[in-house]
N, C-alpha and C positions, 0 to 999 in steps of 0.2 A: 760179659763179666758185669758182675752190680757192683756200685759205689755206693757206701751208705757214707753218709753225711748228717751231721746234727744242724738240726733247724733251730737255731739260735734266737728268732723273733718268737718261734711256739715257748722254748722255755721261760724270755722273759716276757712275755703276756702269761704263763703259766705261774711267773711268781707274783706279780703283779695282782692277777685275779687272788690270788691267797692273802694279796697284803701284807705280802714280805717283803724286809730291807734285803741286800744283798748279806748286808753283817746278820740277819735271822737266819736267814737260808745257810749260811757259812755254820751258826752251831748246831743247827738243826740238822744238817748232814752231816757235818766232820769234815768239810771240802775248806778248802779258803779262801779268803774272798778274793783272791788272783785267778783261780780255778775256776770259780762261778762267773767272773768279768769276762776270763776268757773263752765260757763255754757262750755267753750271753752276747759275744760283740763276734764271734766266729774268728780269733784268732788264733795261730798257732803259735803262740809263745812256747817257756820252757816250763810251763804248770803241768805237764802229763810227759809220762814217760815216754809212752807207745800210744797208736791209736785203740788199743784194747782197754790201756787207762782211763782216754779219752771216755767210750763208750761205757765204762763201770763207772765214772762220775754223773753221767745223763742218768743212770740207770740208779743212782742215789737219789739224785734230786727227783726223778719220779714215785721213786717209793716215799722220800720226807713229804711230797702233794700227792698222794693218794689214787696218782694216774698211772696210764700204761705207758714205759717207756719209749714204746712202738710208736708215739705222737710227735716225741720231738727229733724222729730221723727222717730221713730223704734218701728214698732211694732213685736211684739212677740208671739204667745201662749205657753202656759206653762198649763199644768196641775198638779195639786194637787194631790199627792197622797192620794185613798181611800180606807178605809181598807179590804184588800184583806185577 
């Protein structure tokens, strides 16, 4: 099974290189600045509904810097223990 996860250091070096405040990035996508804190310090607060929200807010702030989404995930495999 994959686990994809947001890589929270790629996106804030990602705004940082563009030389945006977190309040730029907030009207430059539509997200707010609770949603950009939280995608930037890897928290799971109450700023996204679902993990699919999560993931169409990365996929904002990649299109407002001009990169591929694909940079700021992590994926993982993991398996499930089965009964042995």
């Amino acid at each position: 099974m994959l686990n994809t996860t947001v890589n929270f250091k790629r996106l804030t070096d990602a705004r940082y290189e563009h030389g945006l405040s977190i309040s730029e990035l907030s009207m430059i996508t539509g997200l707010t600045e609770n949603q950009i804190n939280e995608l930037e310090n890897g928290k799971e607060g109450n700023s996204f509904v679902e993990y699919e929200h999560r993931i169409d807010c990365v996929k904002r702030v990649a299109e407002a810097l001009g990169v591929n989404y694909a940079q700021f995930l992590s994926s993982s495999e993991f398996f499930l223990p089965g009964p042995e």
